[in-house]
N, CA, C and O atoms as CSV, one atom per row, in Angstrom:
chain,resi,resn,atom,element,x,y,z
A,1,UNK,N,N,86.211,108.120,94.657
A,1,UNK,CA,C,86.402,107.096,93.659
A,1,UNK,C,C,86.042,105.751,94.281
A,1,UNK,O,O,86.625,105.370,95.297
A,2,UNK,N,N,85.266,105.157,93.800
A,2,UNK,CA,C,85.003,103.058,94.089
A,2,UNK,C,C,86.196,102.117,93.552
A,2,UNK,O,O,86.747,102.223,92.457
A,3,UNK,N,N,86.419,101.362,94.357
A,3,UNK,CA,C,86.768,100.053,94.078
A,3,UNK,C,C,88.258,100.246,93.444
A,3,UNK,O,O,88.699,99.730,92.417
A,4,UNK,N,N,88.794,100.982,94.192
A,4,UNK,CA,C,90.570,101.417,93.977
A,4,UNK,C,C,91.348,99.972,94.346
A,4,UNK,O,O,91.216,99.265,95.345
A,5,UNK,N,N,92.055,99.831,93.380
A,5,UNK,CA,C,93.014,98.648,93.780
A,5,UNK,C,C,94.314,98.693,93.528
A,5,UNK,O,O,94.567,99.298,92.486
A,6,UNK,N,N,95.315,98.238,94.150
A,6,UNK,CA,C,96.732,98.709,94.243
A,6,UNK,C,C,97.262,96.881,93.994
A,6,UNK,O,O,96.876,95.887,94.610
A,7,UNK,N,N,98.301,96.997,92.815
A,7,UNK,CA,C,98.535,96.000,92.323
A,7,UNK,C,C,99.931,95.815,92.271
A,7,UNK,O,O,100.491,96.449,91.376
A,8,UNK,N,N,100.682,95.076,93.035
A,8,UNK,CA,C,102.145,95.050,93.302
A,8,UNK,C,C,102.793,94.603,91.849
A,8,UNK,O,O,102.206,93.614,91.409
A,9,UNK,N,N,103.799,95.054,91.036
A,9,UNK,CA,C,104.471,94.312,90.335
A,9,UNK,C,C,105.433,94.034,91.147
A,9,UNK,O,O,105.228,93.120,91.946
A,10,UNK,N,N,106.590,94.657,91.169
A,10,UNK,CA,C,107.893,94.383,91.796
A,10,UNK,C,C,108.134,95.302,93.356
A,10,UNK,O,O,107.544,96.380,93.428
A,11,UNK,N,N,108.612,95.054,94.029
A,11,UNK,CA,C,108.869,96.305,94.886
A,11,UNK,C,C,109.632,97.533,94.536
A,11,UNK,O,O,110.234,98.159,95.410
A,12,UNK,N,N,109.629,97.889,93.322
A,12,UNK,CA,C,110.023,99.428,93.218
A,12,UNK,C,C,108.821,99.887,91.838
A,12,UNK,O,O,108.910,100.936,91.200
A,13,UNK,N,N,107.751,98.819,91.617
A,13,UNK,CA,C,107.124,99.339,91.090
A,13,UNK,C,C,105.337,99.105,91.214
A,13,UNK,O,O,105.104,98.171,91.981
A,14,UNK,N,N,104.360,99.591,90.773
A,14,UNK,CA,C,103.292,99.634,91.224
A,14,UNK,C,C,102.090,99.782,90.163
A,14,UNK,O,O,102.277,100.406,89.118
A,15,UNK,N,N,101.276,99.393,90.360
A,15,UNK,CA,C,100.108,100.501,89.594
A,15,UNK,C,C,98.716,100.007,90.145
A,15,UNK,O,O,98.146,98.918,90.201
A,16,UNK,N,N,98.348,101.650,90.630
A,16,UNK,CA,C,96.751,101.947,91.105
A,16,UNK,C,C,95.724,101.693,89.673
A,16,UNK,O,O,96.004,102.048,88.528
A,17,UNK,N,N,94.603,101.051,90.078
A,17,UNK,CA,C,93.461,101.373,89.248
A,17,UNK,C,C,91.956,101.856,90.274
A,17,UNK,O,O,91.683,101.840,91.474
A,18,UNK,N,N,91.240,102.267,88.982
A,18,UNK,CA,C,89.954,102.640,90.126
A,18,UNK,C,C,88.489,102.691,88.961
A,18,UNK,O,O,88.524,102.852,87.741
A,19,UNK,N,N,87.327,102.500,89.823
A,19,UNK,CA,C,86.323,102.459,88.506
A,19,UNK,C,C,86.269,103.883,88.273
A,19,UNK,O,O,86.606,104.571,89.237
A,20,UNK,N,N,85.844,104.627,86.976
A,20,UNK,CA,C,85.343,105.287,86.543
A,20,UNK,C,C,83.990,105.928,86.555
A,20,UNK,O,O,83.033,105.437,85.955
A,21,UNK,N,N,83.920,107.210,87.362
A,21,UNK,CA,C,82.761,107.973,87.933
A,21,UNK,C,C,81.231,107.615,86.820
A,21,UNK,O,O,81.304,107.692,85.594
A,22,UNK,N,N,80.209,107.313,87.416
A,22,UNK,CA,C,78.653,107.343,86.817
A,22,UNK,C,C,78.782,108.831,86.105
A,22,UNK,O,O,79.699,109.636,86.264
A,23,UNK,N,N,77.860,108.941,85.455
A,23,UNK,CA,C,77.806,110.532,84.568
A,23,UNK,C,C,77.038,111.049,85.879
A,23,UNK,O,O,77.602,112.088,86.220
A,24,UNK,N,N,76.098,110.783,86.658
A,24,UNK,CA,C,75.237,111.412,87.376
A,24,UNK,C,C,76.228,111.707,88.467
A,24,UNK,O,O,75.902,112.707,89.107
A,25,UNK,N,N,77.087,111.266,88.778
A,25,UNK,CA,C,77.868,111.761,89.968
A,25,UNK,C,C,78.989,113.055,89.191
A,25,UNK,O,O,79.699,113.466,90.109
A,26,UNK,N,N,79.301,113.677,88.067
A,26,UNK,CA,C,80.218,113.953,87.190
A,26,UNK,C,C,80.361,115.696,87.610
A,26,UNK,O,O,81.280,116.382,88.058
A,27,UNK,N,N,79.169,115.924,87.266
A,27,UNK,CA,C,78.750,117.582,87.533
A,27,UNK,C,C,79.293,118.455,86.183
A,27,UNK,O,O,79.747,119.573,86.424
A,28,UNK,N,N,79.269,118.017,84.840
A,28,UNK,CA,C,80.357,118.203,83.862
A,28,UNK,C,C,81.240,117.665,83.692
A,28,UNK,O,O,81.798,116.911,84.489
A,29,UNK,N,N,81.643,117.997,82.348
A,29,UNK,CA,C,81.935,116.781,81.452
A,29,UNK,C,C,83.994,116.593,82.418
A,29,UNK,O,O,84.796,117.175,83.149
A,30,UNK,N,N,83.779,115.447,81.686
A,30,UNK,CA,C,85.548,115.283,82.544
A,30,UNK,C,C,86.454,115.556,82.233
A,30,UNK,O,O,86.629,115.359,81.030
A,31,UNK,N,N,87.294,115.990,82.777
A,31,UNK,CA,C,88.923,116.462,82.303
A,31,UNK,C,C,89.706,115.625,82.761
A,31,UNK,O,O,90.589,115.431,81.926
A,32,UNK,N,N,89.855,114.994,83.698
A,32,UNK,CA,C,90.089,114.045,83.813
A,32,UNK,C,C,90.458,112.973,85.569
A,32,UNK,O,O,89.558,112.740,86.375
A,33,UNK,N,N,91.668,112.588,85.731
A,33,UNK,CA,C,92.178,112.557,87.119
A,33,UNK,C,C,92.878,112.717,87.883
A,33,UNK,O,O,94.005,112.663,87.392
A,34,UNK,N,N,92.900,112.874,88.753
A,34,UNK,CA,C,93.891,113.742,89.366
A,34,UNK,C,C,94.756,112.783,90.544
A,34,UNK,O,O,94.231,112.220,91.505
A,35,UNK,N,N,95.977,112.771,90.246
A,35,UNK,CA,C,96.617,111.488,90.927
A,35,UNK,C,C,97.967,111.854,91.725
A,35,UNK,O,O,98.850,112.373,91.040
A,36,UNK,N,N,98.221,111.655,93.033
A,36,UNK,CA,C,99.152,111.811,93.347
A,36,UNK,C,C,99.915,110.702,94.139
A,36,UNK,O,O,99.139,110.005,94.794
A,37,UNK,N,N,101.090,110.390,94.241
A,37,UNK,CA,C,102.062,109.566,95.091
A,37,UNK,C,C,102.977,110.340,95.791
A,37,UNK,O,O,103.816,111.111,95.324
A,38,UNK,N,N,102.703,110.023,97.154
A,38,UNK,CA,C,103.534,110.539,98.095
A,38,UNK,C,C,104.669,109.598,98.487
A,38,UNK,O,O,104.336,108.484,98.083
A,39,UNK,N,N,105.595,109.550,98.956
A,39,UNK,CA,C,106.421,109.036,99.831
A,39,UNK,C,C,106.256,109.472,101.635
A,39,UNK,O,O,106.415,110.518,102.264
A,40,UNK,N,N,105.919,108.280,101.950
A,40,UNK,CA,C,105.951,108.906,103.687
A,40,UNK,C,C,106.776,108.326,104.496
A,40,UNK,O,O,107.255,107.195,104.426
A,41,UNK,N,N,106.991,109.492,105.604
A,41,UNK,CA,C,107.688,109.415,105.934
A,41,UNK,C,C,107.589,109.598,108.071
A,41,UNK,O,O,107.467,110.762,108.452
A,42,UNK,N,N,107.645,108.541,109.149
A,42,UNK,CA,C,106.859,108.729,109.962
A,42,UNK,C,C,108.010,109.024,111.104
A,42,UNK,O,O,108.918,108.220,111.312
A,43,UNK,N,N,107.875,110.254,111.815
A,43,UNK,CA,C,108.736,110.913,113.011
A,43,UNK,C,C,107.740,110.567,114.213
A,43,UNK,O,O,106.520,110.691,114.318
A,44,UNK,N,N,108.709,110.094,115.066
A,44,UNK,CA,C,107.795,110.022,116.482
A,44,UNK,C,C,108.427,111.283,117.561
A,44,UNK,O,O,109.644,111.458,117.632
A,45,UNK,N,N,107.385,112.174,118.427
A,45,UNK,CA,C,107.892,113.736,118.711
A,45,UNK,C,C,107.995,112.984,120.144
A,45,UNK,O,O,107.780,111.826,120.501
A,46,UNK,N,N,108.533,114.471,120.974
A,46,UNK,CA,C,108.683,114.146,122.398
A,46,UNK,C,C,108.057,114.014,123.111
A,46,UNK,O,O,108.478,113.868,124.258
A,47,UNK,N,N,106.374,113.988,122.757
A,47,UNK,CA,C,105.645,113.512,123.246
A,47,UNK,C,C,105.315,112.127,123.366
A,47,UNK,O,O,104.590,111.721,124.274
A,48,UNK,N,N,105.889,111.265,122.358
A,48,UNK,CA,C,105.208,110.039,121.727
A,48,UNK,C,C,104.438,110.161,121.102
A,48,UNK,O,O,103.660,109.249,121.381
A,49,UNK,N,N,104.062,110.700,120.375
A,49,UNK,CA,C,102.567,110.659,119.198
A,49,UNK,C,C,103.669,110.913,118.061
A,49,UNK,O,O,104.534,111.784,117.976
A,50,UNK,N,N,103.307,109.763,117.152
A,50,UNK,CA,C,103.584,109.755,115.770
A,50,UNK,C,C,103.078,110.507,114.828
A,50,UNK,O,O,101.915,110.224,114.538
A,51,UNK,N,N,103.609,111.463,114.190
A,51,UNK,CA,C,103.435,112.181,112.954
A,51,UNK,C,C,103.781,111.669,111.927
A,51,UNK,O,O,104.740,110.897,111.942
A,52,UNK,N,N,103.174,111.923,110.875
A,52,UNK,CA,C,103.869,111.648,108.920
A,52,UNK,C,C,103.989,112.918,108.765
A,52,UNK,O,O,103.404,113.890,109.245
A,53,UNK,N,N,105.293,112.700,107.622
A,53,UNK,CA,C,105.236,113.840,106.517
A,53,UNK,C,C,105.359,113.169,105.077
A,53,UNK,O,O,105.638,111.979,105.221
A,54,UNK,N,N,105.303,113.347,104.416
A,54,UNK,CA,C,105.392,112.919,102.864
A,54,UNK,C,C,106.597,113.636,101.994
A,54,UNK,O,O,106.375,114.842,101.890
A,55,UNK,N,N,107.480,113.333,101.520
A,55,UNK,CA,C,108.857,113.339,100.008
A,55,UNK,C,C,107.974,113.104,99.210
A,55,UNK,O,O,106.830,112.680,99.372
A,56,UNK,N,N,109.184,113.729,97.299
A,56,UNK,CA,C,108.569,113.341,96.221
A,56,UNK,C,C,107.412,113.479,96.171
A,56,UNK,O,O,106.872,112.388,95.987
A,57,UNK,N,N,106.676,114.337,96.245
A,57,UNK,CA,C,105.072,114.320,95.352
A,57,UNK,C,C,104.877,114.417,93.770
A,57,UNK,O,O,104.857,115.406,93.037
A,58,UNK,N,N,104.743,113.074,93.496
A,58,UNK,CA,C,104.373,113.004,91.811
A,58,UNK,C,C,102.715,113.417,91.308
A,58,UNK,O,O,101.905,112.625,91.789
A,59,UNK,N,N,102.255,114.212,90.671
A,59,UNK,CA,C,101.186,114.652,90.076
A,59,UNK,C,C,100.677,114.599,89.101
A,59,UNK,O,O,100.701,115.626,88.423
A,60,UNK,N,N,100.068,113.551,88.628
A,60,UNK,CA,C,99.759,113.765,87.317
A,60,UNK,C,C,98.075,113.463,86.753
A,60,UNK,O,O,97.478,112.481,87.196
A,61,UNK,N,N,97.604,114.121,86.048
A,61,UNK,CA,C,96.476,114.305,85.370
A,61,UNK,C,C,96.582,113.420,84.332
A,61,UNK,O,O,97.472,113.408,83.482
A,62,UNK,N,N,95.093,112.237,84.482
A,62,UNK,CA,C,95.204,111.598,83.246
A,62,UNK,C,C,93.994,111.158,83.405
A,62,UNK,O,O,93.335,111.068,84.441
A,63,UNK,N,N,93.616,110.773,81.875
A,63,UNK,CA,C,92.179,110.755,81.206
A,63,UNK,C,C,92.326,108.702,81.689
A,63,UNK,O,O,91.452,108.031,81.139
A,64,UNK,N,N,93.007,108.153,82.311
A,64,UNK,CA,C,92.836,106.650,82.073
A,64,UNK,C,C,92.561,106.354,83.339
A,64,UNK,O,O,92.894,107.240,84.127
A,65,UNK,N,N,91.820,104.939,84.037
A,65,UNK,CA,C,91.671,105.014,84.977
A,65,UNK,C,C,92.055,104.071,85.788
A,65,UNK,O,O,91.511,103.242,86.517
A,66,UNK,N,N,93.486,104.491,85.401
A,66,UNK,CA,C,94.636,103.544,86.071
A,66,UNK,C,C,96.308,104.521,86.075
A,66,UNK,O,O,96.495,105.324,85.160
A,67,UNK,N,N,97.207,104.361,86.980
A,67,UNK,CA,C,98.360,105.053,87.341
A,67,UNK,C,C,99.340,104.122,87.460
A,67,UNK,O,O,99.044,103.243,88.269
A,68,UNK,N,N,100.791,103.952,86.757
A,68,UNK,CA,C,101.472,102.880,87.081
A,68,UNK,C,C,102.967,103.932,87.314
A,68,UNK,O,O,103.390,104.782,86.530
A,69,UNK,N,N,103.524,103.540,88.605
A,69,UNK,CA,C,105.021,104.780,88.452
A,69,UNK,C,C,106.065,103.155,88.900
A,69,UNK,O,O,105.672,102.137,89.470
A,70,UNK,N,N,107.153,103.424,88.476
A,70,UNK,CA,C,108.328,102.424,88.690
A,70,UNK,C,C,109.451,102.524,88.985
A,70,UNK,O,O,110.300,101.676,88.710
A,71,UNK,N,N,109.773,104.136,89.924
A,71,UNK,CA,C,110.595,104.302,90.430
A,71,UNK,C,C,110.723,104.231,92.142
A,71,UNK,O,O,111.665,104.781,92.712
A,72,UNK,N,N,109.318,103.246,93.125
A,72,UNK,CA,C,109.447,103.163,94.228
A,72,UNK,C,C,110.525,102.719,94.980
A,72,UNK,O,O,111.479,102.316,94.313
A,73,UNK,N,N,110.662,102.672,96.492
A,73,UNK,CA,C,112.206,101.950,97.109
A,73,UNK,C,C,111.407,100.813,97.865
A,73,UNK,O,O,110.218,100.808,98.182
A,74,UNK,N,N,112.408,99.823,98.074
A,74,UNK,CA,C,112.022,99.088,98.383
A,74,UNK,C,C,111.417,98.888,100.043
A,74,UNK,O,O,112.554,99.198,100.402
A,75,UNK,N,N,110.828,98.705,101.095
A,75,UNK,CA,C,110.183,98.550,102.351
A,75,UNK,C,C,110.256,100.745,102.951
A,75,UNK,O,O,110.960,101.588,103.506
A,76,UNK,N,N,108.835,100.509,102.206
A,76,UNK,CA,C,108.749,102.446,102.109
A,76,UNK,C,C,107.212,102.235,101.832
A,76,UNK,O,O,106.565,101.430,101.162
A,77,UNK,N,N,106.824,103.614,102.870
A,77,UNK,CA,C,105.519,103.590,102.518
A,77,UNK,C,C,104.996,105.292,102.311
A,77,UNK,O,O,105.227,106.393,102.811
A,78,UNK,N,N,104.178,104.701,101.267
A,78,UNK,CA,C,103.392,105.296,100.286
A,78,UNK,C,C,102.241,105.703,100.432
A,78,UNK,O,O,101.531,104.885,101.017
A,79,UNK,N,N,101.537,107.025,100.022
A,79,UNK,CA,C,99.986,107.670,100.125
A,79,UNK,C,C,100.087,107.593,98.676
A,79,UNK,O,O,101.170,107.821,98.137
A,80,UNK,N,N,98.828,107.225,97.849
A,80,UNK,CA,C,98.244,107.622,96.677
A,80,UNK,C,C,96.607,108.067,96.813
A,80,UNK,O,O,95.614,107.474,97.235
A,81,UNK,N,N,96.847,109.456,96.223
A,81,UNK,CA,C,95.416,109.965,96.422
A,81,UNK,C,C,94.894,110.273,95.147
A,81,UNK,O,O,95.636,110.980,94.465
A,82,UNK,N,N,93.502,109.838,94.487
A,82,UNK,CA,C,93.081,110.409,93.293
A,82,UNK,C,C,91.919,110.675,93.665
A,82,UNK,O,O,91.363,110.363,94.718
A,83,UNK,N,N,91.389,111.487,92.461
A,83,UNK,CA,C,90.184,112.080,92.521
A,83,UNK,C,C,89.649,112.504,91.344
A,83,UNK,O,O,90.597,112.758,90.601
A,84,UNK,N,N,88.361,112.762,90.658
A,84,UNK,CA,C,88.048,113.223,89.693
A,84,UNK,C,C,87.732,114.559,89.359
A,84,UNK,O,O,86.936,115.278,89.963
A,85,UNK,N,N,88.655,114.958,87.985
A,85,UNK,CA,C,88.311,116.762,88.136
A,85,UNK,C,C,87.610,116.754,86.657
A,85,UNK,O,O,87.728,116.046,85.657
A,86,UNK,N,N,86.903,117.779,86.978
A,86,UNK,CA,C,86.046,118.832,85.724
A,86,UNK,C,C,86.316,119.956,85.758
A,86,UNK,O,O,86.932,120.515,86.666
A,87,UNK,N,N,85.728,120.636,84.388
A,87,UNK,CA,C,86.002,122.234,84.219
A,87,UNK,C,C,85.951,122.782,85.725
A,87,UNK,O,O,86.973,123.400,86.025
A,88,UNK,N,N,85.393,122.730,86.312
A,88,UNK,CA,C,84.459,123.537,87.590
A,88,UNK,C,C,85.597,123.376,88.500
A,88,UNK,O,O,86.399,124.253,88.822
A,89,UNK,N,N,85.561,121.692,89.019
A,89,UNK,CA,C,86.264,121.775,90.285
A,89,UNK,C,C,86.917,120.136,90.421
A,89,UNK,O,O,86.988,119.274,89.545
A,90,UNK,N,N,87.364,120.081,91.905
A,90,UNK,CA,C,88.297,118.435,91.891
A,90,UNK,C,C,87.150,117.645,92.608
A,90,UNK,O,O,86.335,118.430,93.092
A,91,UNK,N,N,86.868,116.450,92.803
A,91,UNK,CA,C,85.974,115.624,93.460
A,91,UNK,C,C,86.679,115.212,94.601
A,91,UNK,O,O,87.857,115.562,94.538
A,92,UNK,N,N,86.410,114.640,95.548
A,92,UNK,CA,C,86.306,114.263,96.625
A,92,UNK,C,C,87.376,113.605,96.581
A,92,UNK,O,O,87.395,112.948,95.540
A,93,UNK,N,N,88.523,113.411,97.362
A,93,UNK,CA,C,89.969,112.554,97.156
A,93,UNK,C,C,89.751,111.295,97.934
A,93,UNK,O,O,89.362,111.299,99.102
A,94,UNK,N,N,90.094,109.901,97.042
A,94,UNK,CA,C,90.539,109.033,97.868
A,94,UNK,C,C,91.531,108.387,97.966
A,94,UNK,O,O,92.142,108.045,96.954
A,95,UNK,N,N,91.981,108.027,99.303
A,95,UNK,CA,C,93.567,107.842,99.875
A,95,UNK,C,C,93.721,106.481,99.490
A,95,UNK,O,O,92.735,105.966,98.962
A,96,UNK,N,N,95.106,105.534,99.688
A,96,UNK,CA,C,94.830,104.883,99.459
A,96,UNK,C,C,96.443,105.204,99.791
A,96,UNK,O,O,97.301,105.891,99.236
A,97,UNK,N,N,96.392,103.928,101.574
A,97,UNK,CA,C,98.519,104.403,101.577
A,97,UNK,C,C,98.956,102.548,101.509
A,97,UNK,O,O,98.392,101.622,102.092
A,98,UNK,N,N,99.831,102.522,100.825
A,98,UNK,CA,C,100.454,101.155,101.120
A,98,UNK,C,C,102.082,101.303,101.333
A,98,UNK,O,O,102.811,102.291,101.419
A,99,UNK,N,N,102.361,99.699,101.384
A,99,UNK,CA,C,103.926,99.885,102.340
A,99,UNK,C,C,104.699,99.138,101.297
A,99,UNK,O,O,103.988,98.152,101.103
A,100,UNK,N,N,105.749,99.034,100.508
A,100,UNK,CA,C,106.244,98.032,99.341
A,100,UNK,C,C,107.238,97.162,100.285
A,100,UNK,O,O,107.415,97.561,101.436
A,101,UNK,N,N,107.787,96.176,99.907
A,101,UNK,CA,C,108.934,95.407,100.653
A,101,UNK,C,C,109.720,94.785,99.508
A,101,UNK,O,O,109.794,95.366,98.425
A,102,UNK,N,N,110.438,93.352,99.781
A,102,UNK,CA,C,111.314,93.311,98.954
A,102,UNK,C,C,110.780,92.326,97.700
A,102,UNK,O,O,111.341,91.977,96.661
A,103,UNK,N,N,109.702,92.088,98.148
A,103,UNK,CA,C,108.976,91.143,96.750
A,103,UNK,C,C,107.864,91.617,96.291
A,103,UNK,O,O,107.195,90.832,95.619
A,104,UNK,N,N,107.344,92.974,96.495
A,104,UNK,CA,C,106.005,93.045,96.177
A,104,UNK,C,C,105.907,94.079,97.112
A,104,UNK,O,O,106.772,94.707,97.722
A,105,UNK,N,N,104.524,94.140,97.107
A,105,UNK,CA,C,103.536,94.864,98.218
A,105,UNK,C,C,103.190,94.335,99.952
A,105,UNK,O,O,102.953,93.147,100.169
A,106,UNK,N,N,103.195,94.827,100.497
A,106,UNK,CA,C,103.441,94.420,101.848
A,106,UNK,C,C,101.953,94.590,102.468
A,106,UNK,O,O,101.369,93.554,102.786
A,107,UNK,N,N,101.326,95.798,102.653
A,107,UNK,CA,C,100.091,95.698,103.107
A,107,UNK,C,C,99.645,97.247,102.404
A,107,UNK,O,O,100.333,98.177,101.982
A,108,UNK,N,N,98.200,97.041,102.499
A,108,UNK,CA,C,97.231,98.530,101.932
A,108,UNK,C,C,96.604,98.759,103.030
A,108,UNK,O,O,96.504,97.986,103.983
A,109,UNK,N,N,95.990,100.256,102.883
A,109,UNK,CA,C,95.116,100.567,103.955
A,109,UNK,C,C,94.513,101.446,102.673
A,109,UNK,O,O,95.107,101.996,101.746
A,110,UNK,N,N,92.861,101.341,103.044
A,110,UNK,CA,C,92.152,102.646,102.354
A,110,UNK,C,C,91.779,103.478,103.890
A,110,UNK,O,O,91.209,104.569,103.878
């Protein structure tokens, strides 16, 4: 997906947008998108190397090309991954993790 943007309302709430696939990139017709929000969550092992795991995985399929959820916590960070699906198959996922705090959005990473 191009030009994904993550738009702070409040710190417990959010909403992703992203442009909408060219027909030539499509491969068949669309069903739609495929969207998920993780909660992460980061353990450091006895080695020292930091791992994530991710809580709450929300999923949802939608024909719009934008995602808004409003139950985040406040200084918590977040993976959102979408992608575009058709009859056939899912497209290529892009990530997109940010961190919320107590006024907003804190920082993004793609």
């Amino acid at each position: 997906m191009a030009d994904v943007h993550v738009i702070p309302v409040t710190s417990k709430s959010v909403t992703v947008s992203w442009s909408s696939l060219d027909c030539d990139q499509r491969n068949g017709p669309t069903v739609g998108y495929s969207c998920e929000l993780t909660q992460q969550h980061s353990l450091e092992t006895t080695h020292g190397v930091e791992t994530t795991h991710g809580d709450g995985v929300i999923v949802e399929l939608t024909n719009e090309t934008q995602f808004q959820h409003s139950d985040l916590k406040p200084f918590t960070h977040y993976m959102f991954t979408v992608s575009f699906v058709n009859a056939d198959f899912d497209g290529p996922k892009t990530v997109v993790n940010f961190t919320t705090d107590e006024g907003g959005l804190l920082h993004v990473v793609f």
